[in-house]
Each structure stands twice: as structure tokens, then as C-alpha cells.
C-alpha positions as CSV (number, residue, x, y, z in Angstrom):
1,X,97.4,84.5,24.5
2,X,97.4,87.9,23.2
3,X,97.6,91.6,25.5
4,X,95.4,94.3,25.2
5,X,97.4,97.2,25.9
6,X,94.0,99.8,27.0
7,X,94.1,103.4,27.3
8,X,90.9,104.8,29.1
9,X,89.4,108.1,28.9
10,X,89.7,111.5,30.6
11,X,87.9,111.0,33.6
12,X,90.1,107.7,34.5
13,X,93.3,108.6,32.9
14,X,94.7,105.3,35.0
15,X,91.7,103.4,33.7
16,X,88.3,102.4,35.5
17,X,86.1,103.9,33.5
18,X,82.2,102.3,33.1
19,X,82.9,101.5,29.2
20,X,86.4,100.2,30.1
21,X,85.6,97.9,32.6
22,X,82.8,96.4,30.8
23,X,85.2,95.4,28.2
24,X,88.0,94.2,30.5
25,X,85.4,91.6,32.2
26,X,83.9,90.7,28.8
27,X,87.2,89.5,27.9
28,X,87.6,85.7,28.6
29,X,91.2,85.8,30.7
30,X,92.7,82.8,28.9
31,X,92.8,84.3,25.5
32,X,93.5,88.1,26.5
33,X,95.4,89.5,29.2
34,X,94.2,93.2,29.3
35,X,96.6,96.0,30.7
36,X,95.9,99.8,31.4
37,X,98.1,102.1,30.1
38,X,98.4,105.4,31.8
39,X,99.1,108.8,30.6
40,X,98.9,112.2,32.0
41,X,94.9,113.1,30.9
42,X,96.1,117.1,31.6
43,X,94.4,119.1,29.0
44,X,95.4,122.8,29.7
45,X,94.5,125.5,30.2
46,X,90.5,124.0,30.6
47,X,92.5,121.7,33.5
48,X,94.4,124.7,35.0
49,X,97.0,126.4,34.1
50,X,100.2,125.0,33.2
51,X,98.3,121.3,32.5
52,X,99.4,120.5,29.8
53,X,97.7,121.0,26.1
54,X,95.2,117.8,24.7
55,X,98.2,117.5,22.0
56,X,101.0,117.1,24.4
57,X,99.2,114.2,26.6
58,X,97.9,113.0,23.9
59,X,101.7,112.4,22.1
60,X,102.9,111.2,25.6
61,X,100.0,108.9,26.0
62,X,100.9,107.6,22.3
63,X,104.6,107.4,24.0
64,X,103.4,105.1,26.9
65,X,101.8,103.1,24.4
66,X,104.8,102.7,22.4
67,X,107.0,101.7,25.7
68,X,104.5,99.1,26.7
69,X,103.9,97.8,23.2
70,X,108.1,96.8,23.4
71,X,108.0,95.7,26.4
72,X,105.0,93.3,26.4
73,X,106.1,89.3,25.9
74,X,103.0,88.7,23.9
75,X,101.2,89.5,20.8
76,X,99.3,92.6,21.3
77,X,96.3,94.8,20.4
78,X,96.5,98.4,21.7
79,X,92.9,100.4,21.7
80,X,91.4,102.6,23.9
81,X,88.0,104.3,25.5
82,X,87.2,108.1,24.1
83,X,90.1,110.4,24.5
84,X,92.3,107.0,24.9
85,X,91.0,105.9,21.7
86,X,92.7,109.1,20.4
87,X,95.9,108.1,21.9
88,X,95.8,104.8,20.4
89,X,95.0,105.7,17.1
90,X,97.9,108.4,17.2
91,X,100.2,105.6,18.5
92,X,99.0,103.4,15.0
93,X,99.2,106.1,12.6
94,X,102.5,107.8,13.9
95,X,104.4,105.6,15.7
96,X,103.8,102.1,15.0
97,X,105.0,102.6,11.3
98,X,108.4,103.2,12.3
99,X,108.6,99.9,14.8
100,X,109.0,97.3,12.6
101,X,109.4,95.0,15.0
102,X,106.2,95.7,17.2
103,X,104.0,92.9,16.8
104,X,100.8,94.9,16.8
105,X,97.6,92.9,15.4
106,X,95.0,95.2,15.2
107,X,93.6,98.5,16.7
108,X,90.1,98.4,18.8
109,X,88.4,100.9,20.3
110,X,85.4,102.4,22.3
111,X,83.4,105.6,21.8
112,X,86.5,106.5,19.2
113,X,86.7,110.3,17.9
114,X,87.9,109.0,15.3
115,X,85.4,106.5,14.6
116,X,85.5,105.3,10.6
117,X,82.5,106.4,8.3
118,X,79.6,104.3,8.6
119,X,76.1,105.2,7.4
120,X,77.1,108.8,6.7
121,X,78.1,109.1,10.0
122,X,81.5,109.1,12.2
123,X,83.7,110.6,15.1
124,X,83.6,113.7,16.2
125,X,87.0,115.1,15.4
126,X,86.6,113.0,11.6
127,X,87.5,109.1,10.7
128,X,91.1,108.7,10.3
129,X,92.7,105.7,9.2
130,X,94.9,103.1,11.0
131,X,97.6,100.7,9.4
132,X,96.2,97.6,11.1
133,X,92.8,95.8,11.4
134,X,90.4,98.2,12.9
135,X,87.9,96.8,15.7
136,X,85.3,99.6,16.3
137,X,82.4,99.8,18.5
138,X,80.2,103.1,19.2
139,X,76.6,103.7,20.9
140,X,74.4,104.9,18.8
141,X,73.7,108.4,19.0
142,X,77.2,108.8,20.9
143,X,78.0,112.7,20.1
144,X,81.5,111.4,20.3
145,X,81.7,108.6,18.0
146,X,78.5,108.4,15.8
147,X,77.8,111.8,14.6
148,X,76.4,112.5,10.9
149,X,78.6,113.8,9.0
150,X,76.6,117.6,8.4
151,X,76.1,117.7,12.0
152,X,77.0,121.9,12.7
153,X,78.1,120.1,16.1
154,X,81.3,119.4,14.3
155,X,82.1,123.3,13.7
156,X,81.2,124.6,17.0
157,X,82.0,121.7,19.1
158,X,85.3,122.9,21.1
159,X,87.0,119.5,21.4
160,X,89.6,120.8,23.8
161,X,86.7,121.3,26.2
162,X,85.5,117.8,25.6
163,X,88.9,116.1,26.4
164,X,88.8,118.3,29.7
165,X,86.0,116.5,31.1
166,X,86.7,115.2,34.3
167,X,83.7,114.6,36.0
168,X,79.7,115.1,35.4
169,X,79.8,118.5,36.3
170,X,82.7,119.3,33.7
171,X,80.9,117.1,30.5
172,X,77.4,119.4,32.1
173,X,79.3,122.6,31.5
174,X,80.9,121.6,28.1
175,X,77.6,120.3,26.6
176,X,75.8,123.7,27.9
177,X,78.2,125.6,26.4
178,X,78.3,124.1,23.2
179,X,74.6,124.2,23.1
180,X,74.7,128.2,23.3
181,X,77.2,128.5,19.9
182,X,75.4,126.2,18.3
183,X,72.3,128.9,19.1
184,X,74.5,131.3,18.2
185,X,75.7,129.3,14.5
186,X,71.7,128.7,13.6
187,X,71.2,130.0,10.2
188,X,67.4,131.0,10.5
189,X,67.8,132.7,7.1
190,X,68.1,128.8,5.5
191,X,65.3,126.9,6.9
192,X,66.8,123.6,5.0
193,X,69.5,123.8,7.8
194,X,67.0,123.7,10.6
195,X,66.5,120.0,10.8
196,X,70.1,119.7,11.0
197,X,70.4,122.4,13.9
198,X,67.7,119.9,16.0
199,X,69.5,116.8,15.5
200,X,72.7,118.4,16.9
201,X,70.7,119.8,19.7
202,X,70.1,116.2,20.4
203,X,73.4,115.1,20.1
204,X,74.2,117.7,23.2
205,X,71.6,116.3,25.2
206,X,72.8,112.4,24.2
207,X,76.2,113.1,25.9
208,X,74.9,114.5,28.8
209,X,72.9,111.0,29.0
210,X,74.4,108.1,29.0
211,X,75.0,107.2,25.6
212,X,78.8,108.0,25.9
213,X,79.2,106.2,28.8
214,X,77.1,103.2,30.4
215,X,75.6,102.3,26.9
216,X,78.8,100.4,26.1
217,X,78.1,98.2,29.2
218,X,74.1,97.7,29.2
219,X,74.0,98.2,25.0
220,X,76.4,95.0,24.6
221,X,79.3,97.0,22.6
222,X,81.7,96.5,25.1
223,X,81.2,92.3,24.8
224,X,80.9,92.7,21.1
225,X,84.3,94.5,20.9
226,X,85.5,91.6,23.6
227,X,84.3,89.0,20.8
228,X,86.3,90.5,17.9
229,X,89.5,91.1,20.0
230,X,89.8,87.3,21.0
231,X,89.1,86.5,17.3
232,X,92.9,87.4,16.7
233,X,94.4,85.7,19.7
């Protein structure tokens, strides 16, 4: 028996999420016991003011992590869904080197930011690296984790908004606004950058759909991620 210690994303910062609760009833109960960690999910000022900034939640999410990873009686893989797959990867990279006693097996994750470079694509915010096994799974065409790598998306994408997005309305009102700077950004004077400009446009329109979200159910990702995590139990 090993734990998955889960952090969701933004919109269920106490976990629920489509893509989360796919995963948690793909895993087969006897091998993994799968526990939500919560964190605050307050990304100021797009949340109000005085939320707290995407950094700050993000490092105590990383913290909750690091508390339940101690106090867990099992072997455990931490991971997480979109902005908690942010918070995991923070936890691996900056925290779990210094616990040499954390019995961490690996790192998986859903719809990751930080998804590693495949096919000359990756996450959003750029593929970072982790200091355990990695277990990865992204929708394709998911803005958020399976971008290519010249997308303009990635310079006028404002990934504070993103991890602000609480509810369909909010990810609307990001993606709209994003759309008009990248309108803005268009280099009409360099038509070899126009292909690229329509591809992003895309990308907008992708997240707005459903491939950041219900994909990971209906597109099998969330039973394939399911497979690999009982692998190591």
C-alpha cells in the first residue's frame, strides 16, 4: 500500500475537481490510498484584495505537502491537478531535497504547468525538473500543459490570471483577455510568424473547451496516470 498525497487545482482548492476525481476512482483502493491536500488557492489581487499572491499559496501549498508527506504511515507519491501540480512540483524541487527522510517515490501529475518537453512541446510556465520519477499525463492540445514551445501564448499569457480561475466565468474572462494581447503582439510585418499566432489562437479557444478539464476523464489520462502510480506500490 502506497498514499497519494493530491493537491487539486484552483477551482477545488480542497479537491473535487473533474480531472481529480477521475484519477481518485481509477485508482484500485488496495494498492493506493489517495488523500487531498488542501491549501489556500488565494491568488491576489485577481482574487481580491489582500488574497494572497500565486507565490505565497503556492509555497504554503508546498508546506501542506511537506506536513502531510511526514505525517503519512506509508510510502508516498505526492502530485497534483493544474495549479496543484505546481505545488507539488515546488514541494519536489524545494523541499523534498532537504527531507532525507521523506520516503517520496515518485512525482505524478495532471494538466502540469510544468509539464516536461515532449515533441517540442510542454507546460505553460516551461518544463522544470523533479528529483524523483516523474509520472506525467496532459490532454492534448491542453493550453496548460501541452503547448509548443514557439507558441507567443507563452509571452502574453498572464499566468497570475490563469491560477485565479475560479469558476467558468473567471477561465471565460482570462482566455478573452489573453486573446486581445495576443492581437495586440501579432507581428503582421513577419508573415512567417502568422501560423504561429493561429495556433495560439487555438490554444485560447482549447481551454475554454474542455481540453483542460473533462478530457482527463473521457480521454483516459486520468486511468493511465492511475496505471503508472500503482506500478510503484
Amino acid at each position: 500500500m502506497i498514499e497519494l498525497l493530491w493537491v487539486d487545482g484552483t477551482w477545488a482548492p480542497r479537491g473535487g475537481s473533474p480531472a481529480s476525481e477521475a484519477l481518485r476512482r481509477a485508482l484500485d483502493p488496495r494498492k493506493v490510498k489517495f488523500t487531498y491536500v488542501p491549501y489556500p488557492a488565494d491568488f491576489g489581487p485577481a482574487t481580491g484584495m489582500g488574497d494572497l499572491s500565486y507565490e505565497e499559496s503556492k509555497a504554503i501549498g508546498a508546506a501542506a505537502l511537506d506536513r502531510a508527506v511526514t505525517e503519512s504511515r506509508e510510502l508516498v507519491v505526492v502530485g497534483g491537478y493544474s495549479a496543484g501540480a505546481a505545488v507539488a512540483v515546488k514541494y519536489a524541487r524545494d523541499i523534498l531535497p532537504r527531507r532525507p527522510r521523506h520516503q517520496v517515490l515518485a512525482v505524478a501529475t495532471l494538466g502540469d504547468p510544468h509539464t516536461p518537453v515532449h515533441h517540442g512541446r510542454s507546460g505553460i510556465a516551461g518544463a522544470l525538473h523533479v528529483p524523483r520519477p516523474r509520472f506525467t499525463e496532459w490532454a492534448p492540445g491542453d493550453p496548460i500543459a501541452d503547448l509548443p514551445l514557439g507558441s507567443p501564448l507563452r509571452t502574453v499569457a498572464d499566468l497570475t490570471g490563469w491560477m485565479s480561475v475560479r469558476t467558468p466565468e473567471a477561465a471565460r474572462a482570462w482566455a478573452f483577455k489573453t486573446a486581445e494581447r495576443l492581437a495586440v503582439a501579432q507581428p503582421w510585418w513577419n508573415p512567417f510568424r502568422w501560423p504561429d499566432f493561429a495556433r495560439a489562437g487555438e490554444d485560447i479557444r482549447n481551454y475554454l473547451g474542455t481540453a483542460h478539464s473533462t478530457d482527463y476523464d473521457g480521454g483516459g489520462h486520468a486511468k493511465r496516470l492511475a496505471r503508472m502510480i500503482e506500478g510503484v506500490s
